[in-house]
Backbone as CSV, one residue per row, in Angstrom:
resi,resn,N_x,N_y,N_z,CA_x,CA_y,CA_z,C_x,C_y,C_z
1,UNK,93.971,106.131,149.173,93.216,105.238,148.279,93.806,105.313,146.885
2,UNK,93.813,104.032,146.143,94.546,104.053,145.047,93.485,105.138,144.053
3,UNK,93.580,105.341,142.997,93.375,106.245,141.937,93.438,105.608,140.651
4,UNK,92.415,105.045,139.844,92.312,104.073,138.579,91.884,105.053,137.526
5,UNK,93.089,105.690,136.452,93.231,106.478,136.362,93.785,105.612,134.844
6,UNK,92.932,105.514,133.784,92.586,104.913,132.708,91.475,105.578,131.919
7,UNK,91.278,107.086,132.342,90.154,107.722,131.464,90.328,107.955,130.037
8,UNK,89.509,107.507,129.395,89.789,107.443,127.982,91.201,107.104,127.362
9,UNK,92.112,106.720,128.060,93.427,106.480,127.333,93.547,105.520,126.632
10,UNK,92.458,104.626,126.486,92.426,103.548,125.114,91.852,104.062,123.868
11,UNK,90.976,104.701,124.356,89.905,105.639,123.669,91.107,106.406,122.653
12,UNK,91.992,106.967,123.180,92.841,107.610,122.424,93.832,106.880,121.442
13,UNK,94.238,105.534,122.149,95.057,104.811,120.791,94.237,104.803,119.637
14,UNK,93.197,104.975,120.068,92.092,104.603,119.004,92.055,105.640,117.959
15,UNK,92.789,107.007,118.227,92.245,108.328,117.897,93.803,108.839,117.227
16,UNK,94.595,108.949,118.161,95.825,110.038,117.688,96.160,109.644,116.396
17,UNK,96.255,108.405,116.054,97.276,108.091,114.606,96.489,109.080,113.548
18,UNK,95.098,108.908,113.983,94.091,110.296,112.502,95.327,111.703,112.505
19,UNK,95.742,112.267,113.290,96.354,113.637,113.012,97.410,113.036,112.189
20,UNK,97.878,111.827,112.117,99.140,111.739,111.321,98.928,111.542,109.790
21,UNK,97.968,111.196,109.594,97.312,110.858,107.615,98.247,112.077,106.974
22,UNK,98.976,110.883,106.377,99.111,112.313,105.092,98.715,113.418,104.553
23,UNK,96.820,112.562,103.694,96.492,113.577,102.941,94.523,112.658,103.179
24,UNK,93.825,113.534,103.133,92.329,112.813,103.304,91.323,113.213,101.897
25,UNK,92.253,113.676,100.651,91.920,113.901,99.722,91.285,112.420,98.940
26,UNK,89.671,112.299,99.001,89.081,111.278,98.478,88.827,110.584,99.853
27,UNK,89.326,110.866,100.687,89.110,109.572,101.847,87.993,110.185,102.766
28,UNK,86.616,108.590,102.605,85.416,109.165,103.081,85.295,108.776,104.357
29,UNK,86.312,108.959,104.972,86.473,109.171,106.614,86.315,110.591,107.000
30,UNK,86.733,111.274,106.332,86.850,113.129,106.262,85.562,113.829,105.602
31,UNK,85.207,114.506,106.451,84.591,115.479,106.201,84.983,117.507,106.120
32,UNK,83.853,117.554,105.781,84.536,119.574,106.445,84.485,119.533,107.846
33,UNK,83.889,118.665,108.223,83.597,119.183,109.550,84.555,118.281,110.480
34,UNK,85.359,117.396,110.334,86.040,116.223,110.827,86.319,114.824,110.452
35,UNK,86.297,114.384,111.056,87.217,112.382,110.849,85.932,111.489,111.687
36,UNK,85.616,110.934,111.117,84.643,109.709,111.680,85.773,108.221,111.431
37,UNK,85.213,107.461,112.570,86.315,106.163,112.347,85.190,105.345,113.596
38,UNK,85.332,103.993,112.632,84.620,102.765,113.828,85.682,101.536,114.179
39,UNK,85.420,101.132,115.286,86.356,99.695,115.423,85.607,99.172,116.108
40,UNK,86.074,97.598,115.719,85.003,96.230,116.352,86.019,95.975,117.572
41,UNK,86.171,96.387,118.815,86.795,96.164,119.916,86.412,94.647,120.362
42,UNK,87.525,94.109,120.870,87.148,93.035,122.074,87.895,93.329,123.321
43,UNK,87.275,93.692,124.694,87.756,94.001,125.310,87.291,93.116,126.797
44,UNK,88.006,92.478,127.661,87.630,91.633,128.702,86.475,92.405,129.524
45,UNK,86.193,93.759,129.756,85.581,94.139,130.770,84.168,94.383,129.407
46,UNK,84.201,94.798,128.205,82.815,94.445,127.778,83.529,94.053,126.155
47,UNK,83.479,92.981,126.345,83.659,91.992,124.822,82.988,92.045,123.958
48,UNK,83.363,92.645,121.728,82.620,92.471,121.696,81.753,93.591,121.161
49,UNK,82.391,94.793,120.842,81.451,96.257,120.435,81.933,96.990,119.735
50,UNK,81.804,98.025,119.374,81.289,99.010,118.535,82.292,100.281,118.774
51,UNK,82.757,100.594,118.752,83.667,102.018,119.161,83.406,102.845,118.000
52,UNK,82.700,103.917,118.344,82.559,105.102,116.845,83.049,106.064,117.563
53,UNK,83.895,107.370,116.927,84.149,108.515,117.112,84.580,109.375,116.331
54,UNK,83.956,110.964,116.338,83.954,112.081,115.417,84.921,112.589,115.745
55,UNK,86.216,113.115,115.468,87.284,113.732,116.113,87.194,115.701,115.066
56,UNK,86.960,116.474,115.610,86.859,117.941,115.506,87.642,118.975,115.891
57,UNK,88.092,119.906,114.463,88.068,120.958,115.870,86.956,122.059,115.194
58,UNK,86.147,121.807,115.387,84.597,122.325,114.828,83.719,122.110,116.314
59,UNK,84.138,121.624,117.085,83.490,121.130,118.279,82.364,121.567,118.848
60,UNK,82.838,123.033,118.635,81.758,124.680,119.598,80.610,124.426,118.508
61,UNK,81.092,124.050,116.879,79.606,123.805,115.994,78.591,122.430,115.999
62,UNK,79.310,121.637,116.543,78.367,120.394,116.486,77.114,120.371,116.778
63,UNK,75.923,119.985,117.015,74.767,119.925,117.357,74.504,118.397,117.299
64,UNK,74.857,117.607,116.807,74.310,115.680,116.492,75.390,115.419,115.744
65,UNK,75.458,113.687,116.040,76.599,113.023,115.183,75.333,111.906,115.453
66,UNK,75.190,111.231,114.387,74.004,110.157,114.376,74.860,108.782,113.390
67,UNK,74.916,107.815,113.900,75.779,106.784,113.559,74.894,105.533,112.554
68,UNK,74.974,105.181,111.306,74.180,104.341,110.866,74.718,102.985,110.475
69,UNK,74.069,101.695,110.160,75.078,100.480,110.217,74.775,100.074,108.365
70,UNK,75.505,99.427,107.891,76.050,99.446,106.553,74.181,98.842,106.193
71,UNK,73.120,98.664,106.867,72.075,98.606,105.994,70.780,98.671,106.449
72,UNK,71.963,100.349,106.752,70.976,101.639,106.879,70.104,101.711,108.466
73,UNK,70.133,100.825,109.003,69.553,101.122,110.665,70.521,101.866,111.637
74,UNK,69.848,102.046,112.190,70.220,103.551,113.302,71.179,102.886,114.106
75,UNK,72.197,103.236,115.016,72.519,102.344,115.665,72.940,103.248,116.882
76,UNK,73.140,105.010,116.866,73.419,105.782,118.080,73.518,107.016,117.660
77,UNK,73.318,107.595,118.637,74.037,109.189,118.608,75.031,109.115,119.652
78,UNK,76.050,109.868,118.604,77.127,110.572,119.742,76.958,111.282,121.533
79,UNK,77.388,110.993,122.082,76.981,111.902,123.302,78.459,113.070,123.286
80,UNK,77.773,114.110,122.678,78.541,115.014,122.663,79.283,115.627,124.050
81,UNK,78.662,114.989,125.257,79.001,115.656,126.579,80.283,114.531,127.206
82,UNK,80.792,114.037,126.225,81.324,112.594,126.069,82.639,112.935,125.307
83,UNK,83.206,113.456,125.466,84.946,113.418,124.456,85.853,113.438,125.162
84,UNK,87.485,113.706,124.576,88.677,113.653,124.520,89.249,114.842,123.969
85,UNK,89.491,115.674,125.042,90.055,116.798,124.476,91.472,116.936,123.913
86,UNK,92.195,117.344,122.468,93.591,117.057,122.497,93.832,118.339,121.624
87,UNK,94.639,118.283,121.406,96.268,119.381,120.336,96.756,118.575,119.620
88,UNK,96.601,119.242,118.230,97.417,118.432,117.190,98.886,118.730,117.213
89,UNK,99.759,118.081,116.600,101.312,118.263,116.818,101.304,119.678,116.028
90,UNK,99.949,120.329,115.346,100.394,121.916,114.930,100.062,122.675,115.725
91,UNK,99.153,122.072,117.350,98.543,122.707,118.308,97.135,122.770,117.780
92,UNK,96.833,122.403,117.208,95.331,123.294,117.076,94.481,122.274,118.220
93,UNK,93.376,123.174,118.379,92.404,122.415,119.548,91.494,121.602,118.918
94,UNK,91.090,120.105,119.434,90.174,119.320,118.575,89.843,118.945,119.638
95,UNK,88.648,118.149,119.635,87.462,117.186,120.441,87.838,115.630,119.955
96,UNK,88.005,114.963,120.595,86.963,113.198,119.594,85.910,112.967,120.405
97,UNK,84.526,112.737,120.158,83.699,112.264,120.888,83.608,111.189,120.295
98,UNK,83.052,110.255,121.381,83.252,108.312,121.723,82.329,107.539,122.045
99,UNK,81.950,107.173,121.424,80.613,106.194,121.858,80.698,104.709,121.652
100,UNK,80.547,103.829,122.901,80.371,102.689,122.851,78.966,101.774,122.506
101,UNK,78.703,100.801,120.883,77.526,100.562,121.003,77.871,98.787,120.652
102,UNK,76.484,98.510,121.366,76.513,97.046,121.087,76.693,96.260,120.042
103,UNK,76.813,95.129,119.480,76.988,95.036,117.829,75.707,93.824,117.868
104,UNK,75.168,93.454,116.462,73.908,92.053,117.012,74.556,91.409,116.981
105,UNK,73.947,89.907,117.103,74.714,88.699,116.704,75.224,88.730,115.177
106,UNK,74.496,88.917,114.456,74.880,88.667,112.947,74.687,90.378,112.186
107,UNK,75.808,90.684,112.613,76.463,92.141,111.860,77.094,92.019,110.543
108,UNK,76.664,92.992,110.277,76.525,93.211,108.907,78.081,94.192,108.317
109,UNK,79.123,93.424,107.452,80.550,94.005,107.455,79.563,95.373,106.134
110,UNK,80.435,96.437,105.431,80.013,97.035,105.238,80.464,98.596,105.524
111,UNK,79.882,99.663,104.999,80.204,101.110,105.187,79.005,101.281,106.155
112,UNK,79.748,101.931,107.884,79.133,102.471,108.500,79.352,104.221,108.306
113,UNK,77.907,104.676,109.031,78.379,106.197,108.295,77.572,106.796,109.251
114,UNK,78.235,108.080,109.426,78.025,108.905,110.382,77.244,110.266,109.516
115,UNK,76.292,110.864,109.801,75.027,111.890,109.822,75.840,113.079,110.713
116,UNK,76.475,113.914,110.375,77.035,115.021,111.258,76.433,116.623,111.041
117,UNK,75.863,117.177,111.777,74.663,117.924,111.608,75.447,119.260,112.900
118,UNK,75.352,120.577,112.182,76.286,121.473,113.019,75.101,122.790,113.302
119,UNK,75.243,123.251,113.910,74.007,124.093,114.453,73.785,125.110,113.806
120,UNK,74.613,125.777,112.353,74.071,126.765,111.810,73.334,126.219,110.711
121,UNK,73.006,124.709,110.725,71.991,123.950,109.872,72.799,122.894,108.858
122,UNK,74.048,123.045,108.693,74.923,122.735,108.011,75.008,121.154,107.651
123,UNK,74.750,120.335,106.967,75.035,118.725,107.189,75.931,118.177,106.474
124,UNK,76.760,117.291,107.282,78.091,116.522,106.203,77.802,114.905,106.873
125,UNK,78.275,114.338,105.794,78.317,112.785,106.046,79.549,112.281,105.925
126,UNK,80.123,111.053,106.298,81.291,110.775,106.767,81.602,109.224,106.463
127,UNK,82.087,108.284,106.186,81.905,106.888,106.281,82.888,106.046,106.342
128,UNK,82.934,104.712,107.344,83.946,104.091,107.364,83.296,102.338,107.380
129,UNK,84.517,101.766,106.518,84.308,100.237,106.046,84.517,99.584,107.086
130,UNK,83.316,98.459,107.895,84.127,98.115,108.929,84.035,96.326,108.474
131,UNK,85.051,95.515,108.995,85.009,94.273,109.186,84.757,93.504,110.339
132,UNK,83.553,92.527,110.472,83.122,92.283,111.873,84.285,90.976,111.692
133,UNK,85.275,91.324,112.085,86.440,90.143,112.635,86.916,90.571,114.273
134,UNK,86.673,89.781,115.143,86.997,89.800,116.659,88.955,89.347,116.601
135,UNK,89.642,90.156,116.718,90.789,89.925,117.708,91.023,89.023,118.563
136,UNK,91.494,88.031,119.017,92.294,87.432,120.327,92.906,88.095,121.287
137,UNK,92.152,87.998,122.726,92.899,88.679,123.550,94.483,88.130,123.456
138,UNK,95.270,89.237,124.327,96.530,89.128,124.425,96.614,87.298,125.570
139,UNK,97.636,86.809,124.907,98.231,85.980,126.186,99.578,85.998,126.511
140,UNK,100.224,85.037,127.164,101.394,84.419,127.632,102.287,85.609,127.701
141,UNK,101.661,86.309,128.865,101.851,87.821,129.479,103.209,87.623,130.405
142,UNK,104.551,88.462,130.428,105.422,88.101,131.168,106.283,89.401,131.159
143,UNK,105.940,89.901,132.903,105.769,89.340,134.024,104.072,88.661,133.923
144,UNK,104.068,87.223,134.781,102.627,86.716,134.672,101.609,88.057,135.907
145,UNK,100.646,87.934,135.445,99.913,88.967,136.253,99.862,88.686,138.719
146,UNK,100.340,89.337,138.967,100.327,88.866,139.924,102.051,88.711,140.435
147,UNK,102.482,88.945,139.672,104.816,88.508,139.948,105.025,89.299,140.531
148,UNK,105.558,89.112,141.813,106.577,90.265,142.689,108.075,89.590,141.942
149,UNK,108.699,90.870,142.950,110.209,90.527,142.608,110.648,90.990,141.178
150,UNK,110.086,91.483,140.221,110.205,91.627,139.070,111.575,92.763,138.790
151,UNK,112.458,92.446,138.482,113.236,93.412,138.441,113.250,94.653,137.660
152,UNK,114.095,95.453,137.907,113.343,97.108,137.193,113.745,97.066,135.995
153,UNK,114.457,96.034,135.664,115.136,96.247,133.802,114.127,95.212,133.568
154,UNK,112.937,94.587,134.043,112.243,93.511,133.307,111.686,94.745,131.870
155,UNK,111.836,93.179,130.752,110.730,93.658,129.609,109.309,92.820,129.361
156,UNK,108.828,93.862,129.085,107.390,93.339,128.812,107.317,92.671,127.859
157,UNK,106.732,91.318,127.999,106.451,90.651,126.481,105.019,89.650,126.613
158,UNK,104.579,89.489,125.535,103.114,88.288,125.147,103.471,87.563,124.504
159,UNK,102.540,87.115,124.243,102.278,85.922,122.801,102.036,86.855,121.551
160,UNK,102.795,86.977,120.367,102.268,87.505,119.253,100.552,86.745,119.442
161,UNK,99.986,87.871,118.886,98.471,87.557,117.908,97.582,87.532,117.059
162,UNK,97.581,86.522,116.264,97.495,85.955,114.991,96.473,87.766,114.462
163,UNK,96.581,88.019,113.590,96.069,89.540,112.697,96.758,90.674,113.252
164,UNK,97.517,90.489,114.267,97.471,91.818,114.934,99.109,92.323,114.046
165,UNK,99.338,93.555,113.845,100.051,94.096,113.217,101.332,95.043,114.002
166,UNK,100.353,95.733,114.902,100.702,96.708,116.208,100.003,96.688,117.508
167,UNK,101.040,97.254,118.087,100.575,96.792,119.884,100.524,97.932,120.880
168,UNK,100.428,98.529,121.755,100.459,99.465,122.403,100.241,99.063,123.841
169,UNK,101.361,99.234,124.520,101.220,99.004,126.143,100.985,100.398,126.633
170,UNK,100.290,100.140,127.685,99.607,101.191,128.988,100.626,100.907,130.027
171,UNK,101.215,101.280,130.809,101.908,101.334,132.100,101.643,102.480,132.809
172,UNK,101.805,101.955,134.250,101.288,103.211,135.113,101.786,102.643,136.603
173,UNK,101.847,103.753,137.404,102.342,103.055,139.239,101.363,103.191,139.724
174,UNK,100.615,101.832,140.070,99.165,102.451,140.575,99.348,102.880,142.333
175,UNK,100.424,103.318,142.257,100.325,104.150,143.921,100.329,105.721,143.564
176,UNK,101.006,106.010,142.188,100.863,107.203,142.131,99.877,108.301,141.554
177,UNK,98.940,108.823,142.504,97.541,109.310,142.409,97.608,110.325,141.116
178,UNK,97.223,111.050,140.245,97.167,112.004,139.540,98.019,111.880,138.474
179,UNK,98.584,110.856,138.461,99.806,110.714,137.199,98.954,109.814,136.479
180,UNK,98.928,110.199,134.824,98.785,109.499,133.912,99.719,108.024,133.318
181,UNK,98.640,106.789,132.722,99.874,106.043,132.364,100.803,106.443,130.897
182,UNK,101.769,105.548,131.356,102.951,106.187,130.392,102.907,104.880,129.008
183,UNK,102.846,105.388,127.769,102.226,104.979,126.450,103.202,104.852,125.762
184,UNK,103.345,102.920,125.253,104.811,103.122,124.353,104.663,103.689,123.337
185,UNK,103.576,104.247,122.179,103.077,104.298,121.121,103.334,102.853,120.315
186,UNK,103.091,103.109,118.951,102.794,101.451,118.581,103.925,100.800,118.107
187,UNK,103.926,99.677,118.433,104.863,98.420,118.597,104.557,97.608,117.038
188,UNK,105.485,97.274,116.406,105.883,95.890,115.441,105.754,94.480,116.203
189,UNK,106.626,94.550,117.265,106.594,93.260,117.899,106.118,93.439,119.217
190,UNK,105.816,91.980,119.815,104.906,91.780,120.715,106.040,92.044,122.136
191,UNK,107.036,93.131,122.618,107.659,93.394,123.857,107.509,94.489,124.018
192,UNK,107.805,94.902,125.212,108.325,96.709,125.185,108.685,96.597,126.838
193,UNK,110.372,97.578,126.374,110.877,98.003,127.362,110.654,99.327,128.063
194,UNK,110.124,99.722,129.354,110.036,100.789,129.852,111.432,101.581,130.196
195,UNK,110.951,102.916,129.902,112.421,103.464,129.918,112.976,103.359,130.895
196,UNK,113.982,103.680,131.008,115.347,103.505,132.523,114.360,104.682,133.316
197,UNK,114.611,104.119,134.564,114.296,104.801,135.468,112.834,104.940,135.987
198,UNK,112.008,104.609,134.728,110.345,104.809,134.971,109.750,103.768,136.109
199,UNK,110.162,102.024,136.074,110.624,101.122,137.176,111.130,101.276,138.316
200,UNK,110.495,101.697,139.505,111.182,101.904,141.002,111.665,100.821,141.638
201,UNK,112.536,100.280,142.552,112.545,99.375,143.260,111.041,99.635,144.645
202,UNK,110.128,98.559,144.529,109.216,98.365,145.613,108.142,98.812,145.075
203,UNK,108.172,99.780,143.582,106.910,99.993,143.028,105.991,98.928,142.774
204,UNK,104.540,99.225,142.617,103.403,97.811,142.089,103.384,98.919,141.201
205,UNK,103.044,97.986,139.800,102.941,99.058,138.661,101.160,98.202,138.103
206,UNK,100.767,98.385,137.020,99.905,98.143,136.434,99.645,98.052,134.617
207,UNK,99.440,97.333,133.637,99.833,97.420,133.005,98.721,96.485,131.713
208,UNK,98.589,97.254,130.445,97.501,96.508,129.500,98.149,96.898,127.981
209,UNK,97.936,95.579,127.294,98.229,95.792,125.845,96.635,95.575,125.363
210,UNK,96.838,97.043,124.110,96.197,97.369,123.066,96.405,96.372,121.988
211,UNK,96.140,95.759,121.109,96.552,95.069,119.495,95.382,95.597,118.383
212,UNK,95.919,96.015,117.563,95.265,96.809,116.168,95.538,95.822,115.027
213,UNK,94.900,95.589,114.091,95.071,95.382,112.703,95.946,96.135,112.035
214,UNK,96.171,97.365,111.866,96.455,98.241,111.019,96.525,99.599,111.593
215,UNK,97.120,100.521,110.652,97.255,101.611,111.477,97.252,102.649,110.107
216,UNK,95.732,103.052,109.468,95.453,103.920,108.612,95.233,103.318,107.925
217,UNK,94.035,103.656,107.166,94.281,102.929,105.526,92.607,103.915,104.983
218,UNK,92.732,103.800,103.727,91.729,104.703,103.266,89.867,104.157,103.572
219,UNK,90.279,103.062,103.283,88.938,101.924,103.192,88.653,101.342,104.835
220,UNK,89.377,101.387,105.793,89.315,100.905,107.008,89.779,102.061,108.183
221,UNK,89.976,103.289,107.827,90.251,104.029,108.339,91.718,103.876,109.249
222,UNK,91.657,104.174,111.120,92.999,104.054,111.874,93.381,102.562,111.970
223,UNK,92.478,102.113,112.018,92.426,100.430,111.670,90.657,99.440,112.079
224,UNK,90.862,98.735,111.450,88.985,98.126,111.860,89.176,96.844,113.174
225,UNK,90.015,96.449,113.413,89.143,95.696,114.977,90.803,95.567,115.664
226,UNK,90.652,95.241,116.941,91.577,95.460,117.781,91.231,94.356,119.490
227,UNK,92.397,94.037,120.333,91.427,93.559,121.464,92.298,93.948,122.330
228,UNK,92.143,93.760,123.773,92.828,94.657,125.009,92.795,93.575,126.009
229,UNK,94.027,93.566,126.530,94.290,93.043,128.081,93.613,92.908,129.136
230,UNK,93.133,92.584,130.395,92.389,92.940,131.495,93.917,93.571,131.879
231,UNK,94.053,94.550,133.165,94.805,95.062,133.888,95.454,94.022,134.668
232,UNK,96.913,94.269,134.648,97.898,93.000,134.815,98.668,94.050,136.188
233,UNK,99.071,93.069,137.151,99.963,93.920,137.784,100.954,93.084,138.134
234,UNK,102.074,94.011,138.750,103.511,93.231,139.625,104.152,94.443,140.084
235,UNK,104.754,93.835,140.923,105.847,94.764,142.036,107.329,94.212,141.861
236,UNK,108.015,95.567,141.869,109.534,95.705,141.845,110.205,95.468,142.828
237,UNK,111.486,94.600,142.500,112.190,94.417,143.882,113.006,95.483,144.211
């Protein structure tokens, strides 16, 4: 049986570029206790939401992460039983916990801000500017979803999309059980070639682009809205 094997790995484009910030001196994304960051996702399987996450390595102290919308209503708590475990490129051990929440019809752009509350009583607050602007899914996908025959030097390419800045493809062999997909990191332009050899002849592979606004900024954090592919496939000749 195949193996759909996409756990949190969007979740994470969403996340790694935070270890790369320069410096978080003044930037009210940072706390003592971690990095809060929101994005207005559009995504085919739920279009359309909210992505908040606390990234730590305070983790063992957390007790609540309570999420508020720029005027002042509640909008979630973190489910702490809910993260992404990673290593920074200095190794150290961190958490991101991830929560998906609905947005209303008429959202309010604004500083959302996170309530972070650690169990020896401790409280820090956190905040990020978000812009309710929706993304365009990706199009004019090639290979088209569904192409056999695709040869193993094919490159991946779309339609540029209008805001989008950077891109990030997912690839993966969906025959091969326990293997993670393989991540171009982020793209300028709208192609990407998989490395030599990663392409089998007779493989079905599987495959989704990420698109971001931006990638860091003090006032919008890793970036504020983004939209995602449905899962595209084709087989190698």
């Amino acid at each position: 049986m195949k193996t759909r094997l996409w756990p949190f790995v969007l979740a994470t484009s969403c996340l790694f570029s935070e270890v790369v910030h320069a410096g978080n001196e003044g930037d009210p994304h940072y706390n003592p206790a971690g990095f809060f960051d929101t994005h207005v996702c559009n995504w085919p399987e739920n279009p359309r939401f909210l992505m908040a996450l606390f990234s730590t390595p305070r983790f063992d102290e957390v007790a609540k992460v309570s999420v508020f919308a720029p005027d002042g209503k509640f909008v979630g708590d973190l489910d702490l039983t809910r993260f992404r475990a990673f290593k920074t490129q200095s190794g150290q051990a961190k958490r991101a916990f991830i929560a998906h929440f609905d947005l209303p019809e008429k959202a309010v752009d604004g500083w959302y801000r996170a309530a972070v509350s650690l169990k020896d009583g401790s409280r820090f607050e956190a905040r990020d500017y978000v812009v309710h602007h929706f993304m365009a899914l990706p199009t004019g996908t090639q290979p088209v979803p569904g192409a056999s025959d695709v040869p193993a030097s094919t490159e991946l390419r779309w339609d540029p999309i209008p805001g989008a800045r950077y891109y990030e493809v997912f690839l993966r062999d969906d025959w091969a059980a326990g293997t993670e997909a393989t991540a171009s990191g982020l793209l300028t332009a709208p192609r990407f070639v998989p490395p030599r050899g990663l392409l089998q002849p007779g493989g079905e592979y599987v495959w989704r682009i990420h698109a971001r606004d931006s990638d860091g900024n003090v006032l919008l954090g890793d970036f504020n809205h983004g939209s995602l592919s449905p899962e595209m496939r084709f087989t190698v000749k």
